[in-house]
BAFI-3210 file (N, C-alpha, C; in Angstrom, 3 decimals, decimal comma, padded with zeros to 6 digits):
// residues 112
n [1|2|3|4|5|6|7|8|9|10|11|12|13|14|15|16|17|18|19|20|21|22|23|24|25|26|27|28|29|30|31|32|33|34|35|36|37|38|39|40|41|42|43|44|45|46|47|48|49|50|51|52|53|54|55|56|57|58|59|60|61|62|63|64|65|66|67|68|69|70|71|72|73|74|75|76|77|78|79|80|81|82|83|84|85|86|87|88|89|90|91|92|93|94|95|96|97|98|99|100|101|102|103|104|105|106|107|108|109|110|111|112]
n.u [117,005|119,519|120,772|123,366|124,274|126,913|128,521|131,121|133,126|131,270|129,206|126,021|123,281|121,001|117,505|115,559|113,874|115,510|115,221|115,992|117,595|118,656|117,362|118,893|120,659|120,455|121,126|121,852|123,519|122,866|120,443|120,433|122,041|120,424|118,081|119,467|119,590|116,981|116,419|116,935|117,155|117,852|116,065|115,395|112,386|111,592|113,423|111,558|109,598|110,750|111,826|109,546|108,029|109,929|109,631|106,843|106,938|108,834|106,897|104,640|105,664|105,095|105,207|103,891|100,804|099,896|097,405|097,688|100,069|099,326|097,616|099,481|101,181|099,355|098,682|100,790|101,993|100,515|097,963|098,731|101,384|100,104|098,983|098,206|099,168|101,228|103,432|103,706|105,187|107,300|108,014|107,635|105,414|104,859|104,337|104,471|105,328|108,979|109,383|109,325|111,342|113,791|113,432|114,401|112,887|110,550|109,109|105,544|102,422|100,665|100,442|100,747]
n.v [118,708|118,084|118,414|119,171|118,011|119,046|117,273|117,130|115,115|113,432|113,904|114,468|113,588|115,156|116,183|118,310|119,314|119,544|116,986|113,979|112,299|109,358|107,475|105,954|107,728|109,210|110,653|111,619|113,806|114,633|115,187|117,443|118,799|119,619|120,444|123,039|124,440|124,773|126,765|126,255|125,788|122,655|121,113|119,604|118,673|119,152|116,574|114,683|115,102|114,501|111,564|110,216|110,893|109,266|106,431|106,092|106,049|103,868|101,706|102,568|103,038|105,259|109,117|111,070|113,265|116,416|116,058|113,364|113,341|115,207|113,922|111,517|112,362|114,137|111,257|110,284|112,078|113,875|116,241|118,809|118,807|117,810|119,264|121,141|123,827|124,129|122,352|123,951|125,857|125,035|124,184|126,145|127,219|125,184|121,824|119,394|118,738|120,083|118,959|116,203|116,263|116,577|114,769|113,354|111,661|110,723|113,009|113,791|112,744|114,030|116,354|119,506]
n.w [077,428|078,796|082,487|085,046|088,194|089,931|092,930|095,455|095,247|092,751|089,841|088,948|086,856|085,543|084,485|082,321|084,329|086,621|087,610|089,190|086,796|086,921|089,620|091,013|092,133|093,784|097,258|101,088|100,624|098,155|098,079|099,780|097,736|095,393|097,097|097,985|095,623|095,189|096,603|099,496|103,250|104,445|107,172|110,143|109,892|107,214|106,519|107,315|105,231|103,163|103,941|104,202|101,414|100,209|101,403|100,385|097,803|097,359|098,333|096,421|094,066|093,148|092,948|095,113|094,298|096,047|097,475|098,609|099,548|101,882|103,250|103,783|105,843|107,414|108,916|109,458|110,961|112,071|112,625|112,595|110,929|108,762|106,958|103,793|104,471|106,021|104,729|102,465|103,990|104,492|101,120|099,254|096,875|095,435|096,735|096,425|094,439|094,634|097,035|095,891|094,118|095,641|096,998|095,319|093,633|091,063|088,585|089,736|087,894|088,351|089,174|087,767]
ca.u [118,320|120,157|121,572|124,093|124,633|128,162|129,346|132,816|133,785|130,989|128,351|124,753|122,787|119,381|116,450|115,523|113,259|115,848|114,857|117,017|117,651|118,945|117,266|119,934|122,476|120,349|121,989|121,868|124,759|122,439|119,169|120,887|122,555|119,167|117,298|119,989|118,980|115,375|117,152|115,604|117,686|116,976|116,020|114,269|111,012|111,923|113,729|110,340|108,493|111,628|111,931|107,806|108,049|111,103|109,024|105,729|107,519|108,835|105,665|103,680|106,360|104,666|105,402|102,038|100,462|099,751|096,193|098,071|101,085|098,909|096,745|100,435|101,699|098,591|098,710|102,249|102,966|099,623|097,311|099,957|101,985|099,083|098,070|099,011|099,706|102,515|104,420|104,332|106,323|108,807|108,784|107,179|104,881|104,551|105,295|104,863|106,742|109,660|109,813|109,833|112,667|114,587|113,981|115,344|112,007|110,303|108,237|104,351|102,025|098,940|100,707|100,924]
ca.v [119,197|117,618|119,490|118,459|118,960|118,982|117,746|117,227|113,999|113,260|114,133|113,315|113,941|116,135|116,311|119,825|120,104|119,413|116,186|113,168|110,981|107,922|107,515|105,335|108,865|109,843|110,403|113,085|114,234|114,993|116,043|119,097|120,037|119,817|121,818|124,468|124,728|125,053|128,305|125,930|125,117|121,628|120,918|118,345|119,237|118,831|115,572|113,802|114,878|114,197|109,894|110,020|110,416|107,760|105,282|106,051|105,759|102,381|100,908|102,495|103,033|106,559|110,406|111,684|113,956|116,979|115,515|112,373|114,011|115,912|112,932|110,719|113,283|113,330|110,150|109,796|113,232|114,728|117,220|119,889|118,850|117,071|120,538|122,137|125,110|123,171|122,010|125,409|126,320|124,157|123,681|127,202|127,049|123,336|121,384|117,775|118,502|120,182|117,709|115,099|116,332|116,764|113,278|112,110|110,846|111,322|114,503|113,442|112,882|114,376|117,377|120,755]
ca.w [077,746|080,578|083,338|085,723|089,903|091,181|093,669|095,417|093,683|091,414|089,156|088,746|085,768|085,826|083,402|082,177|085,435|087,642|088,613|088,630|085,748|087,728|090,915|092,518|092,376|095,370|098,665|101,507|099,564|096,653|098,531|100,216|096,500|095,285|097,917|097,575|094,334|095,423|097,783|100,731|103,630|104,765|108,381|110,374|109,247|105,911|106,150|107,627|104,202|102,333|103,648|103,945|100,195|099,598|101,556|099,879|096,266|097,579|098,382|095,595|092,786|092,431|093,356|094,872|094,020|097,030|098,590|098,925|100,409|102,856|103,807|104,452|106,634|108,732|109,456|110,463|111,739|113,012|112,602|112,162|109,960|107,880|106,344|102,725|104,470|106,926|103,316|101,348|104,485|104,228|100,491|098,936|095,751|094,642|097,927|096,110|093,550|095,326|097,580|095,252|093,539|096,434|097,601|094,353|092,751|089,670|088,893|089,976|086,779|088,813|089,322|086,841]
c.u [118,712|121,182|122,594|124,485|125,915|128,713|130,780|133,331|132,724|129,902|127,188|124,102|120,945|118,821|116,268|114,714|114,058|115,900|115,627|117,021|117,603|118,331|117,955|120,953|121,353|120,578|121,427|122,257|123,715|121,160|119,324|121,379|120,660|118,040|118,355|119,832|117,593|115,467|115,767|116,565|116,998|117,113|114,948|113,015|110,703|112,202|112,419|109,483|109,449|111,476|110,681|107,739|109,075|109,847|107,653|106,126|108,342|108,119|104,589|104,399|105,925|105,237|103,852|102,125|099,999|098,621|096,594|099,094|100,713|098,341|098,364|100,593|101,050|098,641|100,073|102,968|101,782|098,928|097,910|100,645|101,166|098,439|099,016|099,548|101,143|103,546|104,293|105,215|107,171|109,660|107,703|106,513|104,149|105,477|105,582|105,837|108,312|110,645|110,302|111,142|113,667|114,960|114,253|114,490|111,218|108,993|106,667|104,012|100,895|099,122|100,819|101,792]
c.v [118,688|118,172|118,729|118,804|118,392|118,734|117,563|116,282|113,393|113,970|113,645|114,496|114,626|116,099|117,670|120,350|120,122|118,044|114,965|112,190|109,867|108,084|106,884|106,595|109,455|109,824|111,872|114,490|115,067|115,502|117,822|119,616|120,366|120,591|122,963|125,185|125,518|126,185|127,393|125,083|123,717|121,563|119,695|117,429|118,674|117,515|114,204|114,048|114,148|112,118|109,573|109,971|109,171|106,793|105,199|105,538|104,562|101,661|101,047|102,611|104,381|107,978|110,582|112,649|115,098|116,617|114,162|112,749|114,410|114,593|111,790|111,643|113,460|112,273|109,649|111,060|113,831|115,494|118,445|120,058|118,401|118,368|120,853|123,184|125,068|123,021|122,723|126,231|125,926|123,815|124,897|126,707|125,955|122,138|119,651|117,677|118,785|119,223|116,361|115,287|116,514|115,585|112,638|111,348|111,145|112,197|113,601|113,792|113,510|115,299|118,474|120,630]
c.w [079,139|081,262|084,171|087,137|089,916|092,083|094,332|094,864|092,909|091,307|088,812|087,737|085,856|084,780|083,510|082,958|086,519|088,501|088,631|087,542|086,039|089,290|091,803|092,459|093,441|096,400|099,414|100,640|098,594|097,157|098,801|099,072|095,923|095,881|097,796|096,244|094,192|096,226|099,001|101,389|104,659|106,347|109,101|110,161|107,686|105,217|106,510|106,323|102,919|102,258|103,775|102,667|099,418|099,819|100,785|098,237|096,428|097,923|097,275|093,888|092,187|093,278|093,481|095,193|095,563|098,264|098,943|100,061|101,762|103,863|104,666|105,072|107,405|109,542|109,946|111,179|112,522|112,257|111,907|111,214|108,627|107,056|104,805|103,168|105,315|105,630|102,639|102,186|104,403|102,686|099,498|097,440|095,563|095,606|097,376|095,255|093,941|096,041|097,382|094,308|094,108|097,032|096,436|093,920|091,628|089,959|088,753|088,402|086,823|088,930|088,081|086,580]
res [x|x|x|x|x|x|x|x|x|x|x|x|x|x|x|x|x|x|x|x|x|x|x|x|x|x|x|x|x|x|x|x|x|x|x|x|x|x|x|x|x|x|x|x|x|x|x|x|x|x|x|x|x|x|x|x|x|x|x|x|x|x|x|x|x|x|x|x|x|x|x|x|x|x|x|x|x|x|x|x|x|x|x|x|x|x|x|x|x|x|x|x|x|x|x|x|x|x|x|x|x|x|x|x|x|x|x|x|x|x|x|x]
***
């Protein structure tokens, strides 16, 4: 069943998880409808795991999976932010997946 986000002049098409159909209809534009969706307002924090996953899914062609996630994020953010428990703050429950549907990439296959 395909869903559909809104917003002021057009329309982008969703799969029945939410996640995007077309990955070129991703934009800011479409991240923030998408995290409002997720009831998660976006902030700085957010947007460093958000283009950490673009660029990782442009070099590997994949959504990874959370010990991947954690491990990039070490290594380009630190210690701090390099933790699971750092990205269930920012993105509650299921931080790879979340995330990856927020940055507009396809739902991980390693994931639940």
């Amino acid at each position: 069943m395909t869903q559909e986000l809104a917003l002021a002049d057009i329309k982008v098409s969703l799969d029945k998880e939410g996640y995007l159909e077309n990955l070129d209809d991703w934009s800011p534009e479409v991240a923030t409808a998408l995290a409002a969706r997720e009831q998660i307002a976006l902030t700085n924090e957010h947007w460093e795991v958000i283009h950490l996953l673009r660029n990782f899914y442009d070099e590997h062609n994949l959504s990874p999976m959370m010990r991947i996630l954690v491990k990039q994020m070490k290594e380009n953010y630190g210690l701090t932010k390099g933790s699971s428990l750092y990205l269930m703050q920012l993105f509650p429950e299921y931080p790879a997946l979340k995330a990856s549907k927020i940055a507009g990439l396809p739902r991980s296959t390693n994931c639940p």
